[in-house]
Structures are given as structure tokens and as C-alpha cells.
C-alpha positions in Angstrom: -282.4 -176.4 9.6 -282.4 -176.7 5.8 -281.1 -173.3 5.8 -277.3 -174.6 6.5 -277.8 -177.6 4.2 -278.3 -175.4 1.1 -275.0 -172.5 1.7 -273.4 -176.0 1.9 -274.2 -177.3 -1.2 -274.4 -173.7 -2.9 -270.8 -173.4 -1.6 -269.8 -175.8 -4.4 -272.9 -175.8 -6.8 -275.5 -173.2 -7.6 -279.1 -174.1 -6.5 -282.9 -172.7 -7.8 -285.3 -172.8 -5.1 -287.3 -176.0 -6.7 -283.9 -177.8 -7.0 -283.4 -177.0 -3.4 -287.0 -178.5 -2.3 -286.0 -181.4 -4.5 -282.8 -182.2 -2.6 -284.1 -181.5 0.6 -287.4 -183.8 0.0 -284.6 -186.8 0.0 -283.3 -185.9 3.8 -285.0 -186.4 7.1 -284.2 -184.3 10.2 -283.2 -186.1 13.2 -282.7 -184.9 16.6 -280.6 -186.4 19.9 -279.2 -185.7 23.3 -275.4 -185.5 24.6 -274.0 -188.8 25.2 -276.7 -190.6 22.7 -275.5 -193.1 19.8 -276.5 -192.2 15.9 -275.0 -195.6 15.5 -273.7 -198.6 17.4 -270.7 -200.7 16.5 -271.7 -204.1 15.4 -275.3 -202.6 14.0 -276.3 -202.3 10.1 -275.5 -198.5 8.9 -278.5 -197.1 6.6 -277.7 -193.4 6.7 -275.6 -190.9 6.2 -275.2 -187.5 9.0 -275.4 -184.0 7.6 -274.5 -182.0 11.5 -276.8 -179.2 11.3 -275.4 -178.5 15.4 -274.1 -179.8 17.8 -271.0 -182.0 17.9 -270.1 -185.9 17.2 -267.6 -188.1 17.6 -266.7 -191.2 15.5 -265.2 -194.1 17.6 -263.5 -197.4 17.4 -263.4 -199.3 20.8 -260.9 -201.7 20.4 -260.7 -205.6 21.6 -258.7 -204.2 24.6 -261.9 -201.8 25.4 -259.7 -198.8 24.4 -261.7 -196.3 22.5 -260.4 -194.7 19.9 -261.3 -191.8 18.5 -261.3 -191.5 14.5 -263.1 -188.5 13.7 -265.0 -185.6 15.3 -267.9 -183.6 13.1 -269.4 -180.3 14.3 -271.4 -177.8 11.8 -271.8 -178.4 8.0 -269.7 -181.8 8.4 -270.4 -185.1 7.0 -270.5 -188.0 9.3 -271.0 -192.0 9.6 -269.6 -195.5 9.3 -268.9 -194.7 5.6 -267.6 -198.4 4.8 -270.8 -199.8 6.4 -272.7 -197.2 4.6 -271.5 -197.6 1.1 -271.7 -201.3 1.9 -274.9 -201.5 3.7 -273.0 -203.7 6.4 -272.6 -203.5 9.9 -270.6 -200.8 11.7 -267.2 -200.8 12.8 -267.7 -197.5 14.3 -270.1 -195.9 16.5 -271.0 -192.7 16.4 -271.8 -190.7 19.4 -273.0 -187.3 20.0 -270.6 -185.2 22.2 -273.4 -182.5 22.6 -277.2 -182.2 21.9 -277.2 -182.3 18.1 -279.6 -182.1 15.1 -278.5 -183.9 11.8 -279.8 -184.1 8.3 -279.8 -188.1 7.4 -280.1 -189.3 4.4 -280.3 -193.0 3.3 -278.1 -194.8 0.6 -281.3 -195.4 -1.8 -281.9 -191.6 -1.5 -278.1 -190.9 -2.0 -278.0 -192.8 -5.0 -281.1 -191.6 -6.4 -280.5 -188.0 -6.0 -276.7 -188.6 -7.4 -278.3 -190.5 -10.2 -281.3 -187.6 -11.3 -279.4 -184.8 -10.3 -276.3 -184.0 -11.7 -275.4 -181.1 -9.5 -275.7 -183.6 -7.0 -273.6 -186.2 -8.3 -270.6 -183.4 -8.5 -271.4 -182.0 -4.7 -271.3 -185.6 -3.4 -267.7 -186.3 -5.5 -266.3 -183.2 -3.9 -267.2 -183.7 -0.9 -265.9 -187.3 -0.7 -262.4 -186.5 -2.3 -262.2 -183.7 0.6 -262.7 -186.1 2.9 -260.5 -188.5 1.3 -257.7 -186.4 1.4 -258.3 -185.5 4.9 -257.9 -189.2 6.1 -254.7 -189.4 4.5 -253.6 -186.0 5.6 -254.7 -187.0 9.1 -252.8 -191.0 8.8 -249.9 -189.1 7.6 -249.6 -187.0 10.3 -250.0 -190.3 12.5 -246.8 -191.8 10.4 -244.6 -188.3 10.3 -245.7 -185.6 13.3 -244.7 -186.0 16.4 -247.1 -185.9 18.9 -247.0 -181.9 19.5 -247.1 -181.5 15.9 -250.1 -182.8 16.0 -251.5 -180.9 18.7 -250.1 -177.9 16.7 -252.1 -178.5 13.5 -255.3 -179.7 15.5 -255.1 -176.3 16.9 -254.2 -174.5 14.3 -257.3 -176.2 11.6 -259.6 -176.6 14.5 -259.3 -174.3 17.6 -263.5 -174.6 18.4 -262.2 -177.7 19.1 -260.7 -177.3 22.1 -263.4 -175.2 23.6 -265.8 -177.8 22.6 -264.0 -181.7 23.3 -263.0 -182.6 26.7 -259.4 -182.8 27.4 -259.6 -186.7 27.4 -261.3 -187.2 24.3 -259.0 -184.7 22.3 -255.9 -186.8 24.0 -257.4 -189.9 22.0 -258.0 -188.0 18.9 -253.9 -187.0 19.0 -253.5 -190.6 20.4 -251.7 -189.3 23.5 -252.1 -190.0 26.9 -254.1 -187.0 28.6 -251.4 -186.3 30.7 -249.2 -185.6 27.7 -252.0 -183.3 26.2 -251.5 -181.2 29.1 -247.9 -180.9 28.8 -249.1 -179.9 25.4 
């Protein structure tokens, strides 16, 4: 399992075999079923998901009991609630597996701490959050300028696992289309 976690890091920063035991002694495996919550909405958020397999997907449900469907993470992604997260508070979000998964957590007193006495660390965690930065503007934008196939288009085009993976239905709330329009996709 902590295999995948260190070509991850090592992708953007070098690591020695003792710094890698150091950076692993700071996560704790985690394993669940298809269909099971890593987090609830309305619950306190005290980790963070390193997706070692299987598939997740982040969701808002909405007053009007629509879900909506804000993120998906597969394989060396990064998921939670990360307001919540950041500010220990509770979720907006729930976070459901789409498949059985297994996930590297890792607590914000851990985060901080290995940000804080390990430098490496502290720059891996930076990058990592301006990519994902700019991927939720990217992914708003698209929302604001792309029509509804274009989004489809670049979904497919960035993510085409994707569609072998996600139901149909699911993927139509990602693109925030009706499921019939996916089809006609």
C-alpha cells in the first residue's frame, strides 16, 4: 500500500528510505466497501484521504435532496471535506466510496506536524494543493464557459477510466446534465 504513496511523493520530491518510514509513520491505512461513507455531511472532518484503490466520490446533497456531485478521486488522488478539514468543522460534503477502496488517512495534527519538521513535506503538500486549486477553477470555469458537450468532451478527454468506472447517472451529475442528455452525449 505504501508503495503508491512514496512514487507519489518522489514524483515531486526525492525521498531516502528513513525519510520515507518517517512520512509514512504519520498515515494510517484504512479500508471500506462500495457504497460506504469516509465522511458524512453534517459530521466533524479529522482526516485527510490518500486513494491507494478504489474509487470515491465527493457529494453535496442539496436542500431540495438533489445530490450533487463535486469531485470524483480514483488512484494517487487526494480527497475530503477540505474546508472542514483545514477548519476542523463539520462537513458540507460527504464522501462516498463508488467501489471497495483502501485509503491512506492522515490527520490535520499529523499534517501540520510533518509540514512543519519536514521540509520536503511542506513543498509536496504546496504543490499538491495549488494543483488542486487550479483544478477547481479550471473545473468552475468550465461550469461558467463550456457548454454542456464541452464538458463531456474534456471529461473524456482528461479522464476516460472514468467512464468505464462511474455509472452513467453519477457522471450526468458530475457534468450537471440530466442523464438523458449524457446519452445524447
Amino acid at each position: 500500500m505504501g508503495d503508491r504513496l512514496r512514487k507519489h511523493i518522489e514524483e515531486v520530491v526525492p525521498l531516502s528510505d528513513d525519510e520515507y518510514a518517517f512520512v509514512l509513520s504519520h498515515f494510517s491505512k484504512e479500508a471500506y466497501g462500495k457504497n460506504d461513507f469516509i465522511i458524512q455531511q453534517g459530521e466533524t472532518v479529522n482526516h485527510c484521504y490518500f486513494v491507494i484503490s478504489g474509487l470515491l466520490k465527493l457529494v453535496y446533497n442539496g436542500l431540495d435532496g438533489k445530490q450533487h456531485i463535486v469531485s470524483f478521486a480514483m488512484e494517487n488522488w487526494w480527497e475530503s471535506d477540505f474546508a472542514a478539514f483545514f477548519t476542523q468543522t463539520k462537513a458540507q460534503m460527504s464522501l462516498q466510496c463508488i467501489e471497495e477502496t483502501h485509503v491512506l488517512s492522515i490527520s490535520l495534527n499529523n499534517y501540520n506536524k510533518l509540514a512543519a519538521d519536514f521540509p520536503k513535506m511542506e513543498y509536496f503538500f504546496l504543490k499538491k494543493s495549488n494543483a488542486g486549486h487550479i483544478a477547481s477553477q479550471r473545473r468552475i470555469l468550465s461550469f461558467l464557459i463550456s457548454s454542456a458537450k464541452e464538458r463531456y468532451e474534456q471529461l473524456l478527454e482528461q479522464y476516460p477510466i472514468l467512464f468505464q468506472r462511474v455509472p452513467k447517472m453519477l457522471l450526468a451529475s458530475y457534468l450537471g446534465v440530466s442523464r438523458e442528455t449524457l446519452s445524447r452525449l
